[in-house]
C-alpha atoms as one frame of an Amber mdcrd trajectory, in Angstrom:
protein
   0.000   0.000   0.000   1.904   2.684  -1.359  -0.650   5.589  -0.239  -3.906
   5.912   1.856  -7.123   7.246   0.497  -8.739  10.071   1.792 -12.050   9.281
   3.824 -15.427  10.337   3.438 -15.795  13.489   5.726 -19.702  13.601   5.784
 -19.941   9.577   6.851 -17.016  10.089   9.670 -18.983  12.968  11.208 -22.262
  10.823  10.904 -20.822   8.143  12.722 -19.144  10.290  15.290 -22.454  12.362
  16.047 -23.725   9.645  18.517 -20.476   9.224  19.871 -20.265  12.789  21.093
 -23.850  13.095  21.787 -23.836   9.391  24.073 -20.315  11.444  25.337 -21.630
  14.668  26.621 -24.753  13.511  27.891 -21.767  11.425  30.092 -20.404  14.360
  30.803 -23.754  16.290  31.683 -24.782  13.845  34.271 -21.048  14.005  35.894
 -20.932  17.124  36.700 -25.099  17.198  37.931 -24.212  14.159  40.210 -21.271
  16.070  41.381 -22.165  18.077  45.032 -23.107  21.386  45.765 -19.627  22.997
  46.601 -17.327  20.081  44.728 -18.715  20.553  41.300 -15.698  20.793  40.114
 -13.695  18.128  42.220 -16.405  16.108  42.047 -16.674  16.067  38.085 -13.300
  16.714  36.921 -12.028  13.231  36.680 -14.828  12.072  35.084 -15.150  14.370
  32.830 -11.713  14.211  31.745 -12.112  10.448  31.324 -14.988  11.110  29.122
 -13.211  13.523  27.096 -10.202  11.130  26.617 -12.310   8.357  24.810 -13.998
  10.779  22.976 -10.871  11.628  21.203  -9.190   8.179  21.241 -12.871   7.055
  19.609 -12.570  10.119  17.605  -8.816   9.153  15.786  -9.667   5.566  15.777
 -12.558   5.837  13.908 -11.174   8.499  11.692  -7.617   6.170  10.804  -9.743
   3.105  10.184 -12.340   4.979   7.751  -9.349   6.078   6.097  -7.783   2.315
   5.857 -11.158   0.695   4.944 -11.370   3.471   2.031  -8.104   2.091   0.427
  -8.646  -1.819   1.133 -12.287  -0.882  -0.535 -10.230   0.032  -3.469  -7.858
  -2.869  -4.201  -9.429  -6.046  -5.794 -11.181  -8.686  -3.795  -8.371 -10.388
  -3.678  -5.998  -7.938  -2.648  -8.312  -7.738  -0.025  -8.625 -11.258   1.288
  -5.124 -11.338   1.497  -4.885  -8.826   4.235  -7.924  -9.916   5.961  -6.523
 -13.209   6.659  -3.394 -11.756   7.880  -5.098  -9.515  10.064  -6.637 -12.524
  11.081  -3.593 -14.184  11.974  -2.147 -11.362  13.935  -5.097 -11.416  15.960
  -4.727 -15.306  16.880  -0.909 -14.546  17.809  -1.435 -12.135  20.117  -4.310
 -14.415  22.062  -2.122 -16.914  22.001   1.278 -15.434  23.315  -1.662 -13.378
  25.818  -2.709 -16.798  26.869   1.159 -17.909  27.684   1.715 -15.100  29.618
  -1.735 -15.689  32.049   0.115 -19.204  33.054
């Protein structure tokens, strides 16, 4: 893969508008539970928390439209090709995850 397509701008923000709506409503009811006097220590962490998968949500989502967008491109398979190596990656890491549990 020489270089990455561009994503569709309109579909990422589509996606992402629940996100960030599920997100702040998150947020909202932080910082009502939080108590009278300790709004802010009360919230903060929370908050911040929220925030912080919001963005990691936010770039993931954005660097995986952009990857699907090229792999849609190539043939089928192209494509098959580096499914099943994803898929083998995947099985790797359970099974050197599963070594280290012993």
């Amino acid at each position: 893969m020489d270089r990455l397509l561009t994503m569709d701008k309109q579909e990422y923000v589509s996606r992402m508008q629940l996100e960030c709506r599920r997100i702040m409503e998150q947020v909202a009811d932080a910082v009502n539970a939080a108590p009278t006097g300790n709004v802010i220590s009360g919230s903060e962490m929370q908050v911040r928390d929220l925030m912080a998968e919001l963005r990691r949500t936010a770039f993931e989502t954005a660097v995986q439209m952009r990857i699907d967008s090229t792999e849609s491109s190539f043939s089928p398979s192209e494509g098959h090709v580096g499914q099943s190596q994803g898929k083998q990656g995947g099985q790797g890491a359970r099974h050197g995850d599963h070594k280290r549990a012993h």
